[in-house]
C-alpha positions as YAML, in Angstrom:
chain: A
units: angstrom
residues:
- id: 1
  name: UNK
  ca: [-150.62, -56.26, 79.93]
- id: 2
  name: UNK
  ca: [-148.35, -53.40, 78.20]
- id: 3
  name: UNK
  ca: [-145.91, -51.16, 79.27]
- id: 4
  name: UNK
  ca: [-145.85, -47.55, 79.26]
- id: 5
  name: UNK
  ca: [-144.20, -47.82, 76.01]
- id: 6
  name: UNK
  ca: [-146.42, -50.34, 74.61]
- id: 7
  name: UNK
  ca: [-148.97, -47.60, 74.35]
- id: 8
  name: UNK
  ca: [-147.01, -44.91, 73.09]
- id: 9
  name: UNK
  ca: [-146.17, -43.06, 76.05]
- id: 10
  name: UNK
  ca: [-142.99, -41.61, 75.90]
- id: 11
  name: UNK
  ca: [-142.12, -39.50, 79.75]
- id: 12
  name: UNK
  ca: [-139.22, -37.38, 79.43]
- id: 13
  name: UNK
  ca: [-135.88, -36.47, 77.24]
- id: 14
  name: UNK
  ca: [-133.68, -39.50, 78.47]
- id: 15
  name: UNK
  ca: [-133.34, -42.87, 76.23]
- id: 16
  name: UNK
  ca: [-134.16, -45.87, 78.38]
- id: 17
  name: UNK
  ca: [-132.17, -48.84, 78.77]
- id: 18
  name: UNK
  ca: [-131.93, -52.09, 76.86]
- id: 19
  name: UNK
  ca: [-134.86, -53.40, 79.18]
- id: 20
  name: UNK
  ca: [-136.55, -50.26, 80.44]
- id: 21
  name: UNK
  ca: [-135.84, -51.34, 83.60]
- id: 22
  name: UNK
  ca: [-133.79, -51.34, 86.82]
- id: 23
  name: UNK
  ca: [-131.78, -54.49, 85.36]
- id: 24
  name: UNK
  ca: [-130.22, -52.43, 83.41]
- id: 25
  name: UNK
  ca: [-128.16, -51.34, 86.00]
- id: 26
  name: UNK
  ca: [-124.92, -53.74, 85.39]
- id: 27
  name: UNK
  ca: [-125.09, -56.42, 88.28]
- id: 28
  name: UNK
  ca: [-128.76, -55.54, 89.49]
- id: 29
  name: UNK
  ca: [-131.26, -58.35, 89.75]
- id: 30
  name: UNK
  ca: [-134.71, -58.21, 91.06]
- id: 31
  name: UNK
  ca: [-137.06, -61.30, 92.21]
- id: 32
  name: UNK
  ca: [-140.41, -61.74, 93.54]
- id: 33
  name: UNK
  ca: [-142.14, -64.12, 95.62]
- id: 34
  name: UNK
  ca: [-146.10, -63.61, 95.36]
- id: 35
  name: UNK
  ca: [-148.41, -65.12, 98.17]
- id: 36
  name: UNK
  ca: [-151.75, -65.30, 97.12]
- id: 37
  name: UNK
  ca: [-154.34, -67.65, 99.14]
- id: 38
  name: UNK
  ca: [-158.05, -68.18, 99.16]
- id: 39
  name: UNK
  ca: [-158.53, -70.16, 102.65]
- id: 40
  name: UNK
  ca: [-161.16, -69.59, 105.46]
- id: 41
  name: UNK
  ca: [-159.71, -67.74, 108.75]
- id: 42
  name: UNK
  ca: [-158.19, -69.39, 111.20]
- id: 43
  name: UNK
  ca: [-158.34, -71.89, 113.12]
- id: 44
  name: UNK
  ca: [-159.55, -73.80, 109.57]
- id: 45
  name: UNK
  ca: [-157.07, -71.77, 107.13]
- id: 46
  name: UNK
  ca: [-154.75, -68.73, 106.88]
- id: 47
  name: UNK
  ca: [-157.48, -66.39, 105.36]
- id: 48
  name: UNK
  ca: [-157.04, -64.21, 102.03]
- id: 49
  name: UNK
  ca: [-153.61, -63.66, 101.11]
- id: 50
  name: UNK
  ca: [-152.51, -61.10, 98.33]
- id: 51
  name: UNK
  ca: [-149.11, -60.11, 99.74]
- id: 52
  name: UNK
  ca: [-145.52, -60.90, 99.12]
- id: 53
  name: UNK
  ca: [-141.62, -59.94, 99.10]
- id: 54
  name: UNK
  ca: [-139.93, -58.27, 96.10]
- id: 55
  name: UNK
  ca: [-135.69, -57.81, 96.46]
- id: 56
  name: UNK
  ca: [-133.61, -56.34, 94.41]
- id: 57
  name: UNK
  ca: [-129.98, -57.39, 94.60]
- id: 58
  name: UNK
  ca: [-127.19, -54.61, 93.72]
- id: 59
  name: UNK
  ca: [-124.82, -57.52, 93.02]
- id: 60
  name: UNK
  ca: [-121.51, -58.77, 94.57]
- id: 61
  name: UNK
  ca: [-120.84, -59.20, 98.54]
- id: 62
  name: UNK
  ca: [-122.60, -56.21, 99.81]
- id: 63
  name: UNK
  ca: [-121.31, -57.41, 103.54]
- id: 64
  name: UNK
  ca: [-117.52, -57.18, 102.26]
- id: 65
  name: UNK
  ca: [-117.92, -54.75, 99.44]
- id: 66
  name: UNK
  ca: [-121.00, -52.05, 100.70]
- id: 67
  name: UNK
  ca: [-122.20, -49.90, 97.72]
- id: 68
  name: UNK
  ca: [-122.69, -45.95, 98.88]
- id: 69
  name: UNK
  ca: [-126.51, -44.83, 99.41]
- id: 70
  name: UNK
  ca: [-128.30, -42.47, 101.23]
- id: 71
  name: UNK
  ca: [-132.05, -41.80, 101.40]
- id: 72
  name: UNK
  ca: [-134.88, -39.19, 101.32]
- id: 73
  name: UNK
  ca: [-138.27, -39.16, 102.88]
- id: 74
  name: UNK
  ca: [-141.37, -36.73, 101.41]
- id: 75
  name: UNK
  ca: [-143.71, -38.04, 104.12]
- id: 76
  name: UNK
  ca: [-142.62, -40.37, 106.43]
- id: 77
  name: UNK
  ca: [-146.00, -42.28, 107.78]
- id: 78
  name: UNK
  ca: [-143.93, -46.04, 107.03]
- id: 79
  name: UNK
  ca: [-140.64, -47.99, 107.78]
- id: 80
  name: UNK
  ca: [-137.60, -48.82, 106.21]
- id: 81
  name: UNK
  ca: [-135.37, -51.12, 107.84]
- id: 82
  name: UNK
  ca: [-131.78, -49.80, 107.40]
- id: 83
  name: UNK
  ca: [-132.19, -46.32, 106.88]
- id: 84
  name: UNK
  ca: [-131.13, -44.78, 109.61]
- id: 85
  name: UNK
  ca: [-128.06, -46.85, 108.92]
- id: 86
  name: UNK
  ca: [-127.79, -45.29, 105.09]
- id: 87
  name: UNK
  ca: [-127.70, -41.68, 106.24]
- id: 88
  name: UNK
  ca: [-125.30, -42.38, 109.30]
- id: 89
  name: UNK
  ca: [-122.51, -44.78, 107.51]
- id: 90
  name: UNK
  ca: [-123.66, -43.16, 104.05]
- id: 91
  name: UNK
  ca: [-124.08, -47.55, 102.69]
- id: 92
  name: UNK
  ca: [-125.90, -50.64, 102.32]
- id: 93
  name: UNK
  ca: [-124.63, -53.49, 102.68]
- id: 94
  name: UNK
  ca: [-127.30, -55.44, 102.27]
- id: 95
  name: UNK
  ca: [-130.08, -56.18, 99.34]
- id: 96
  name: UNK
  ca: [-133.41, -54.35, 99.54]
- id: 97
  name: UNK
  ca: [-136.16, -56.22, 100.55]
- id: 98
  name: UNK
  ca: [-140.09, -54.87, 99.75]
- id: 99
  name: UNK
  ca: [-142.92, -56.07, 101.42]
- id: 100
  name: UNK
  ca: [-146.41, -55.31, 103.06]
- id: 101
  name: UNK
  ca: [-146.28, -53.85, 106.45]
- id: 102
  name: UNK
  ca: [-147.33, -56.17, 109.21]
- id: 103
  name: UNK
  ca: [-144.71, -58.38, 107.24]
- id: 104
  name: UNK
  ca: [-142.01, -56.27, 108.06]
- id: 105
  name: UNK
  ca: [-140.46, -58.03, 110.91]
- id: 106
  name: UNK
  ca: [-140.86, -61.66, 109.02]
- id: 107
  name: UNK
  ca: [-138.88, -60.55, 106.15]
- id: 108
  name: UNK
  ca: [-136.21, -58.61, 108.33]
- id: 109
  name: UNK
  ca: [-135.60, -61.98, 110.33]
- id: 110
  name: UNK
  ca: [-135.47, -63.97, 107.06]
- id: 111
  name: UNK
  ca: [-132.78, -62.22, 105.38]
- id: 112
  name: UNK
  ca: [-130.73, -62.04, 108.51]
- id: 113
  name: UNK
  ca: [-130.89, -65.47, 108.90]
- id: 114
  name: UNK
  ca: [-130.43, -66.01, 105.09]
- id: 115
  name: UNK
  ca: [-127.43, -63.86, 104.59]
- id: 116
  name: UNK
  ca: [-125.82, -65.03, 107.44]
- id: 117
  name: UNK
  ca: [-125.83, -68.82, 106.13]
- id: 118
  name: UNK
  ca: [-124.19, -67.18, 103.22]
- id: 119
  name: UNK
  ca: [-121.69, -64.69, 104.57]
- id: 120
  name: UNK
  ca: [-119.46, -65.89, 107.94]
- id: 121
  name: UNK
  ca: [-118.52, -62.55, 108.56]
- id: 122
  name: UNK
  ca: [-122.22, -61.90, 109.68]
- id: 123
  name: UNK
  ca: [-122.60, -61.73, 113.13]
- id: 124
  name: UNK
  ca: [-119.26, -62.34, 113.85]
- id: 125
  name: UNK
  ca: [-117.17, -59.87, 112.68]
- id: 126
  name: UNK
  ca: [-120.15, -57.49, 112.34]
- id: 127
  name: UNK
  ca: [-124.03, -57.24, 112.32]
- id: 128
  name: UNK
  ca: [-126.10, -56.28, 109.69]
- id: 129
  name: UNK
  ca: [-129.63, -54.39, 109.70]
- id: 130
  name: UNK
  ca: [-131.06, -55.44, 106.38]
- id: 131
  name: UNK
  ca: [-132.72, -52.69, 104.37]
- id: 132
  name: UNK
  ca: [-136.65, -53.70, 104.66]
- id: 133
  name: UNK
  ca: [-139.03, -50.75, 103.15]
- id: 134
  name: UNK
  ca: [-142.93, -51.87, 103.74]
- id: 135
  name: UNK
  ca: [-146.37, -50.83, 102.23]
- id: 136
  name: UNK
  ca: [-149.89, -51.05, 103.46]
- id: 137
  name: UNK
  ca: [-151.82, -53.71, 101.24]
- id: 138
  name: UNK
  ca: [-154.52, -54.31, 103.73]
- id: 139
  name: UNK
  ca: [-157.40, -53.14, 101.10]
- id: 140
  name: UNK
  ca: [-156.65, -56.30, 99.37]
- id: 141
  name: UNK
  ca: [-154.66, -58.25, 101.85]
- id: 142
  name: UNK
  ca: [-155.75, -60.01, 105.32]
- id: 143
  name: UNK
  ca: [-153.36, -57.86, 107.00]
- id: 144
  name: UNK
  ca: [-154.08, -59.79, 110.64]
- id: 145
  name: UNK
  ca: [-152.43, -62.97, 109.63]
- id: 146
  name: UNK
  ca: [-148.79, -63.57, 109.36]
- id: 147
  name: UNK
  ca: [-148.78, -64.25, 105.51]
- id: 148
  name: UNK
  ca: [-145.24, -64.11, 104.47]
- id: 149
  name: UNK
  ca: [-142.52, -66.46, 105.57]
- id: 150
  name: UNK
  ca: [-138.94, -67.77, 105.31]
- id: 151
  name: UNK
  ca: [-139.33, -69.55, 101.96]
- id: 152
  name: UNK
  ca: [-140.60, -66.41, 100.30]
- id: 153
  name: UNK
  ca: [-137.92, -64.36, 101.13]
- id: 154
  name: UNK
  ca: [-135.51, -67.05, 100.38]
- id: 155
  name: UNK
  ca: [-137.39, -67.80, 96.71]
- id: 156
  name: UNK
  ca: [-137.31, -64.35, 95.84]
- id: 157
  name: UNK
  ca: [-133.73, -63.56, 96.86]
- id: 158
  name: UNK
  ca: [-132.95, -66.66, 94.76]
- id: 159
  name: UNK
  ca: [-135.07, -64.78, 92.03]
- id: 160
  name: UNK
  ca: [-133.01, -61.66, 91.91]
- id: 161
  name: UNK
  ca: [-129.66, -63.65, 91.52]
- id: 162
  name: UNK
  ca: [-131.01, -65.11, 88.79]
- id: 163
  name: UNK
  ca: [-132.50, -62.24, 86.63]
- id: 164
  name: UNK
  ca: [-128.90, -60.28, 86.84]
- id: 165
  name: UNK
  ca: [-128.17, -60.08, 83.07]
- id: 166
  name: UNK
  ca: [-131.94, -60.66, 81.87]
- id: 167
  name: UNK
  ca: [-133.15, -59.27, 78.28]
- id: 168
  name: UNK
  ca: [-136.44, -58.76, 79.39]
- id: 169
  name: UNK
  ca: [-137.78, -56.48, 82.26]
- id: 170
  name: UNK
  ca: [-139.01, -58.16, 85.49]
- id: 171
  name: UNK
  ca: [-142.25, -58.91, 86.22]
- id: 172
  name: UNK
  ca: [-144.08, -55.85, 87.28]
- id: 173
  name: UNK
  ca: [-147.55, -54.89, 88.59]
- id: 174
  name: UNK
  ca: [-149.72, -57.30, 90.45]
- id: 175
  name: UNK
  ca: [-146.61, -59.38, 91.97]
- id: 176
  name: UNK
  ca: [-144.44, -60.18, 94.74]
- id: 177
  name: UNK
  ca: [-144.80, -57.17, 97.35]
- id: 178
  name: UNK
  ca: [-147.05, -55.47, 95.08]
- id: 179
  name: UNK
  ca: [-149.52, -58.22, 95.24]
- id: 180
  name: UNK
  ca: [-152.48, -56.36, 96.96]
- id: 181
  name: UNK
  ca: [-151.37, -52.46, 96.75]
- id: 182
  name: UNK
  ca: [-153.77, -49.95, 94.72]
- id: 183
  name: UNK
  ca: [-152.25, -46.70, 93.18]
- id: 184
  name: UNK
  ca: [-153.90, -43.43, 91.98]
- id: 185
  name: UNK
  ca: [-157.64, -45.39, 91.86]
- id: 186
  name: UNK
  ca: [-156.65, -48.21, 90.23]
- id: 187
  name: UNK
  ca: [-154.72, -51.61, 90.60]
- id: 188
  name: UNK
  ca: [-151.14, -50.95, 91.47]
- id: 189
  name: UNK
  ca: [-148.19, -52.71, 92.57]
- id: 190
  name: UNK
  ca: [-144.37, -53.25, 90.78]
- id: 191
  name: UNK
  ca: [-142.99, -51.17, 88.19]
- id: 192
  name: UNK
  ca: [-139.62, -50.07, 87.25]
- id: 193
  name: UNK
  ca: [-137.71, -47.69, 84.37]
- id: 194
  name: UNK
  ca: [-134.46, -46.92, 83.24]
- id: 195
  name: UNK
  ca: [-132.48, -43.73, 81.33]
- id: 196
  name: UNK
  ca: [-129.24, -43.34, 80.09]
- id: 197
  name: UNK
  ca: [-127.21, -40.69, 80.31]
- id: 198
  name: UNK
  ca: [-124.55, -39.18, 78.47]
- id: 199
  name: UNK
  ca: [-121.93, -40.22, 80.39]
- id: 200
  name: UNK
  ca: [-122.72, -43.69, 79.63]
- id: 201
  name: UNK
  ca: [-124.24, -44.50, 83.06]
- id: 202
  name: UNK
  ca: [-127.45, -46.01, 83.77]
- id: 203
  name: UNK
  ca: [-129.81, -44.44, 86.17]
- id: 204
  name: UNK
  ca: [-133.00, -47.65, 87.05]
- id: 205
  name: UNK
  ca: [-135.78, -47.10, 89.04]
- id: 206
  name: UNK
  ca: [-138.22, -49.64, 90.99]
- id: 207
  name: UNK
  ca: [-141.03, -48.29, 92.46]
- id: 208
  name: UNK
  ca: [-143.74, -49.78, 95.13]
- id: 209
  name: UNK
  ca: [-146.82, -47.80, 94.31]
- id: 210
  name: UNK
  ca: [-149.68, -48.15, 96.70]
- id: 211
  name: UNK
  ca: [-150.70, -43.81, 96.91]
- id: 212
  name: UNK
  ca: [-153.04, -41.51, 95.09]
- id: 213
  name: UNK
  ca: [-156.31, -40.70, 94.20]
- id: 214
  name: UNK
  ca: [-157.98, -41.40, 90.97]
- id: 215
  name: UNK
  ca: [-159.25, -37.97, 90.35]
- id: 216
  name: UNK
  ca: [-155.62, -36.85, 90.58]
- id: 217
  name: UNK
  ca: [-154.16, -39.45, 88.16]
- id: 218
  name: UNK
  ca: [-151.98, -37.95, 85.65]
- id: 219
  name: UNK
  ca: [-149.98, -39.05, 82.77]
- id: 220
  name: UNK
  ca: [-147.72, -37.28, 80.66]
- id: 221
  name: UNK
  ca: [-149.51, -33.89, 81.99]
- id: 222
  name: UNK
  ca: [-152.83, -35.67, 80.47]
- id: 223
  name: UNK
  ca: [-155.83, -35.88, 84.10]
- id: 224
  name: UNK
  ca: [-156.45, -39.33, 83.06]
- id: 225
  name: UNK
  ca: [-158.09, -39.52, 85.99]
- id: 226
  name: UNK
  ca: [-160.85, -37.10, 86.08]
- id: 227
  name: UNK
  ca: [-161.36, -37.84, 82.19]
- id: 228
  name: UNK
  ca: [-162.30, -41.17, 82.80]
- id: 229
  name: UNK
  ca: [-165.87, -42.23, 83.03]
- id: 230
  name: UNK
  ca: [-166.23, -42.22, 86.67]
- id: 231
  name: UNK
  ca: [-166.33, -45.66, 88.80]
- id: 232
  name: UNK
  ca: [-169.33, -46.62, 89.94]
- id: 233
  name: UNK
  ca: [-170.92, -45.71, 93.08]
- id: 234
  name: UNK
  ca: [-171.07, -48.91, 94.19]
- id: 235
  name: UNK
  ca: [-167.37, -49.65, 94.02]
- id: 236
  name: UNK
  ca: [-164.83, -48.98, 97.49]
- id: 237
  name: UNK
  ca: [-161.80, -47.69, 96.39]
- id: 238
  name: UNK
  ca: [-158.86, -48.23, 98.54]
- id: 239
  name: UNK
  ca: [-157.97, -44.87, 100.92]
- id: 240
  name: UNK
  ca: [-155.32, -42.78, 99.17]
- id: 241
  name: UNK
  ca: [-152.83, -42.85, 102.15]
- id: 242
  name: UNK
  ca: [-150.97, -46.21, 102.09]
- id: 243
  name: UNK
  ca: [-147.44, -45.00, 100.73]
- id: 244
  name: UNK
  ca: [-144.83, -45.29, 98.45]
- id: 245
  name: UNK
  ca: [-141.28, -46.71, 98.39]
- id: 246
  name: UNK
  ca: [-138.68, -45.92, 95.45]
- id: 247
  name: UNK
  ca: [-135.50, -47.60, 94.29]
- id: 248
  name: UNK
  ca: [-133.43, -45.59, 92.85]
- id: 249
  name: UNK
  ca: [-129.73, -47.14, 91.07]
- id: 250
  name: UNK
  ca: [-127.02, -45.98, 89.02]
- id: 251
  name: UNK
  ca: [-123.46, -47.40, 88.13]
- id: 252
  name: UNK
  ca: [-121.80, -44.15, 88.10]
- id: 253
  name: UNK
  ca: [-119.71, -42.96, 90.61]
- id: 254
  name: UNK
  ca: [-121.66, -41.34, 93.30]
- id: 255
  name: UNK
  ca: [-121.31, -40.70, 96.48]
- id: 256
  name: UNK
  ca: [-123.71, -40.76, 99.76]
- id: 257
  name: UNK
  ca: [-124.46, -37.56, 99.49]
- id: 258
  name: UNK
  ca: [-125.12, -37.75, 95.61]
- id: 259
  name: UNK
  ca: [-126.73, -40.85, 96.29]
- id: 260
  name: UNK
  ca: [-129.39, -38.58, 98.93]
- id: 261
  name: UNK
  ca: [-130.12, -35.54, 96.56]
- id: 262
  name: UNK
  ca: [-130.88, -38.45, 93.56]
- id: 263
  name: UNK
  ca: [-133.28, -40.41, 96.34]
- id: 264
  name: UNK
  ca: [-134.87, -36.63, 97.22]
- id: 265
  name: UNK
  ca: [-135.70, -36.86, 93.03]
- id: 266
  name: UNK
  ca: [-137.92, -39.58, 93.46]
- id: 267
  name: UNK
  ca: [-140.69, -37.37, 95.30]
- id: 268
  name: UNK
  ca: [-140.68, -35.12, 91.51]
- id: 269
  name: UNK
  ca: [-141.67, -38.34, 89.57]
- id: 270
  name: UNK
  ca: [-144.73, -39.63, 92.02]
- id: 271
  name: UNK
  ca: [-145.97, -35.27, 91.81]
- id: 272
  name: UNK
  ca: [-145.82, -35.62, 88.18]
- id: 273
  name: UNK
  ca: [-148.00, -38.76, 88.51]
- id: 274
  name: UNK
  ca: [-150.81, -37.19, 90.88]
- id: 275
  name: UNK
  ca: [-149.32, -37.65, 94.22]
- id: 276
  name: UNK
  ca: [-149.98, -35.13, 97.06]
- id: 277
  name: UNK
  ca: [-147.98, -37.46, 100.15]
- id: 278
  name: UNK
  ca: [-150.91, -37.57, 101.85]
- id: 279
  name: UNK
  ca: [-150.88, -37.61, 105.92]
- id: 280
  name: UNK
  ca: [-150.71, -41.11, 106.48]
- id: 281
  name: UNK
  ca: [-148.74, -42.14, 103.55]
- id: 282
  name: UNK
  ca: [-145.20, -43.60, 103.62]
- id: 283
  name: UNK
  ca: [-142.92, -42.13, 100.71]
- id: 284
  name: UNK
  ca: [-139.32, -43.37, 101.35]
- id: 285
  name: UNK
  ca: [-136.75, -43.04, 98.87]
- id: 286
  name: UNK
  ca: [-133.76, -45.18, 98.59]
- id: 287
  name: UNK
  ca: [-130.40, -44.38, 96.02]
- id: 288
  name: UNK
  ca: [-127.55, -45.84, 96.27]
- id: 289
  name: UNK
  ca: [-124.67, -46.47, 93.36]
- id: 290
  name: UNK
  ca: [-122.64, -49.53, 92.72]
- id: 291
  name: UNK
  ca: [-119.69, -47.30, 91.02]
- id: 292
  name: UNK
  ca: [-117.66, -46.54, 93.92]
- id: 293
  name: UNK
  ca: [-118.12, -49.98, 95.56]
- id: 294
  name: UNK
  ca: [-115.36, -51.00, 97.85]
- id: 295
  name: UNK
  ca: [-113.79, -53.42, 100.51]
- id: 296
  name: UNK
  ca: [-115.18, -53.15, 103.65]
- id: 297
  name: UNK
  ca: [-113.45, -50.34, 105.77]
- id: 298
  name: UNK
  ca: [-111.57, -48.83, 102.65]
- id: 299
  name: UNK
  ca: [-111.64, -45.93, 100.84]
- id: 300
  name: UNK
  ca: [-112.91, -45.88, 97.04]
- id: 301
  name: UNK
  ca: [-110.35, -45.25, 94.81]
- id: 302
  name: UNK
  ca: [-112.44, -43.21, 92.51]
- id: 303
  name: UNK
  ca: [-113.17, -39.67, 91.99]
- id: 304
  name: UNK
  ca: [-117.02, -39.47, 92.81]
- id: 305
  name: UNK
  ca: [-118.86, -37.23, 90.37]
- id: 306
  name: UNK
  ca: [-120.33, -33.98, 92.06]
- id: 307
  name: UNK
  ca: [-122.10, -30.42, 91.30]
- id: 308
  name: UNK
  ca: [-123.23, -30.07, 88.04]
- id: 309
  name: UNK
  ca: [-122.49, -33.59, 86.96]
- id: 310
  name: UNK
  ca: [-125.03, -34.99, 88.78]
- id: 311
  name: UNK
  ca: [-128.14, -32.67, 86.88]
- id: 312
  name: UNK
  ca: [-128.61, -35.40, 84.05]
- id: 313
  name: UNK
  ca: [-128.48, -38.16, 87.15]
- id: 314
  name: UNK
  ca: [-131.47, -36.31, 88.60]
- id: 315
  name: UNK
  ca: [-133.25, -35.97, 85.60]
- id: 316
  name: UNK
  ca: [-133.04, -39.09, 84.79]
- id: 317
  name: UNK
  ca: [-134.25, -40.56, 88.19]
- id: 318
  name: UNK
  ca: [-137.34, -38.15, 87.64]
- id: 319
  name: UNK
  ca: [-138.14, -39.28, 84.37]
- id: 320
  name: UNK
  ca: [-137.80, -42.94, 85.55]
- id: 321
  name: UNK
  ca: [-139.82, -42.84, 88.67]
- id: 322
  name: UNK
  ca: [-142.90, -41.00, 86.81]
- id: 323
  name: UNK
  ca: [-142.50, -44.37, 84.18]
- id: 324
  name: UNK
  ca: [-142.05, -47.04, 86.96]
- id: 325
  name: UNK
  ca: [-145.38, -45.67, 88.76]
- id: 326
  name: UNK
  ca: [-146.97, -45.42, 85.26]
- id: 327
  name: UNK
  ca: [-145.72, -49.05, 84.58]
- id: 328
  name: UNK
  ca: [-146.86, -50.41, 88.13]
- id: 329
  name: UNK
  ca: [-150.35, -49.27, 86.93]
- id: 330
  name: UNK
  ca: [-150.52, -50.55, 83.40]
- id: 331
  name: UNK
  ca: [-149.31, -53.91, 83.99]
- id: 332
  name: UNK
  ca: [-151.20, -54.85, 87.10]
- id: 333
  name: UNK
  ca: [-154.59, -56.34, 86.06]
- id: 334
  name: UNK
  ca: [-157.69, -56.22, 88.56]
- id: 335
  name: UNK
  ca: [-157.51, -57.94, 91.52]
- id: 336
  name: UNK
  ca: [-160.44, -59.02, 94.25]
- id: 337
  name: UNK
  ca: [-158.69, -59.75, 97.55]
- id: 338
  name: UNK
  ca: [-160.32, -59.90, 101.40]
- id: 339
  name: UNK
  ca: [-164.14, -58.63, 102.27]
- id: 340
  name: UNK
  ca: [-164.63, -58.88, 98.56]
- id: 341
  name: UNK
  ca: [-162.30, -55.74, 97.96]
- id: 342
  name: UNK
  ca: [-161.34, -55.23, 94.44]
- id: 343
  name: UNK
  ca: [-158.89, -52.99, 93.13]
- id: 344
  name: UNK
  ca: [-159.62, -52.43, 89.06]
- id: 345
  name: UNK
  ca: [-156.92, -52.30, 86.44]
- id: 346
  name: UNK
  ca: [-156.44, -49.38, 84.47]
- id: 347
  name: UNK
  ca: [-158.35, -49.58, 81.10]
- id: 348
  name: UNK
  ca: [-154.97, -49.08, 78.97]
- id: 349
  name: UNK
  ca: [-157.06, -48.99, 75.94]
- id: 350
  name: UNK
  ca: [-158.88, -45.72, 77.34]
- id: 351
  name: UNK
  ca: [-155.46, -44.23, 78.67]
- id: 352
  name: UNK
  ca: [-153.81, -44.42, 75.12]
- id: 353
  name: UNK
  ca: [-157.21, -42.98, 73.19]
- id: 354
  name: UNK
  ca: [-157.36, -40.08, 76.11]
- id: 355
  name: UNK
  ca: [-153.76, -39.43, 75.21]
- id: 356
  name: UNK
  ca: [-153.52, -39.40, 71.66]
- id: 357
  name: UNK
  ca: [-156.71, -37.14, 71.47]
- id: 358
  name: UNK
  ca: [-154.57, -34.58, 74.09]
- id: 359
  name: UNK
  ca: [-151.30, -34.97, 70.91]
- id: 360
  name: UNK
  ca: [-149.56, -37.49, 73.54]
...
């Protein structure tokens, strides 16, 4: 399946990264763990699984070394785990942890229990409240059964560790915590960017995209969706409520309130894309910036970059959100999960004659 840049879309000013993708934050690794099951309800089975657990790791010993974040919500009809946290202390100091709603609690338990094999400190000198952001893949998904458990979270924590340093993007689309979520119409899921800035910092963006209407699909400024030969009348669609959660990471020296007004970005890439934040949608947005990391309790000992420094930070989390959601589409193929529900992949052979015939 190709990337946005596969098929000649180009969003934005900003060169991309190495990878064109959140790993090209220095230190940043991201890992999935997909669940996917075909078994008859219980008692006999587990019933139709298409869920999972996606983390991305900022890197280091977040418990002794916190990175600064803050956070940003358009419409807040979901959780996040750890936000509340963000805004008050203005850090993380744990990884980020994606999965489908009813999963929420699972995964929360998983990494406390996992990082606290890892870290003494954890519950003894202090507690942590990992930083869990959900989506609702019940279109897809059987929702009612507990599908995701320890070993996920473990495998794709593992995952994350390993990809720090990778040449090649992460796996994106239908995978991990974007197993069974639908986007704009279509099949969604995983996708992630990255720009560069002058500076020489590196602004990467991973997006769970599980919003939108088809009709309101857009790409480069191109309505893809209401050129597209309509579905047919036969097919369910999943609702257009069912949220969307953003990543945003830079190296550069930002604080928690820079880190807050370049989450608050995010919501400008998903318009671009089509979304409204409908009612019952969930669109959290997470920064946070790995260049003023320090010891637990202590100051930073760098200058963090303010004002009118930050304006090529926020353009380039704009520019990589709209990619990541565009990315999230294009590489997720269809997928048929519970009741028969399908969610259809985006014809990216239509997309790229729609857009060259509009001078894309």
């Amino acid at each position: 399946m190709p990337r946005a840049a596969d098929v000649g879309i180009r969003i934005g000013l900003l060169p991309s990264g190495p990878t064109g993708s959140i790993l090209d934050v220095a230190g940043v690794g991201v890992g999935h763990a997909t669940v996917w099951r075909d078994e008859p309800d219980p008692p006999a089975g587990r019933g139709i699984a298409r869920t999972g657990v996606t983390v991305i790791d900022p890197g280091g010993n977040l418990f002794r070394t916190p990175i600064p974040a803050g956070a940003a919500v358009l419409n807040g009809a979901g959780e996040c785990t750890g936000l509340l946290t963000a805004l008050e202390w203005g850090a993380i100091e744990t990884p980020i942890f994606l999965t489908a709603t009813m999963q929420l609690g699972r995964v929360f338990d998983a990494a406390c229990e996992l990082l606290g094999a890892e870290e003494p400190g954890i519950g003894d000198e202090d507690v942590i409240i990992p930083v869990v952001a959900e989506c609702d893949d019940s279109f897809l998904n059987d929702a009612r059964r507990m599908q995701v458990g320890r070993d996920d979270v473990s495998s794709a924590l593992a995952a994350a560790r390993a990809s720090v340093g990778s040449a090649t993007p992460p796996s994106e689309g239908a995978v991990g915590s974007g197993t069974g979520m639908s986007c704009l119409g279509f099949k969604g899921g995983i996708g992630t960017a990255s720009r560069l800035v002058d500076s020489g910092h590196t602004v990467g963006v991973l997006a769970m995209t599980n919003f939108g209407s088809r009709e309101r699909l857009t790409i480069d400024g191109v309505p893809v969706g209401r050129l597209l030969p309509p579905p047919p009348e036969a097919e369910q669609t999943a609702p257009p409520a069912g949220s969307c959660i953003v990543i945003v990471l830079t190296d550069a020296p930002l604080d928690s309130a820079g880190c807050t007004r370049l989450a608050r970005r995010a919501g400008l890439g998903l318009a671009r894309t089509g979304s409204t934040a409908h009612h019952a949608s969930g669109e959290i947005f997470l920064g946070a910036a790995t260049g003023l990391r320090a010891p637990r309790g202590e100051r930073p000992s760098v200058v963090p970059l303010s004002g009118y420094n930050l304006d090529p930070f926020f353009a380039a989390a704009v520019e990589a959100t709209e990619e990541s959601v565009l990315n999230s589409l294009l590489q997720a193929s269809t997928v048929t999960g519970r009741s028969g529900n399908t969610s259809y992949g985006l014809p990216a052979d239509d997309v790229a004659a729609l857009l060259r015939a509009h001078g894309r």
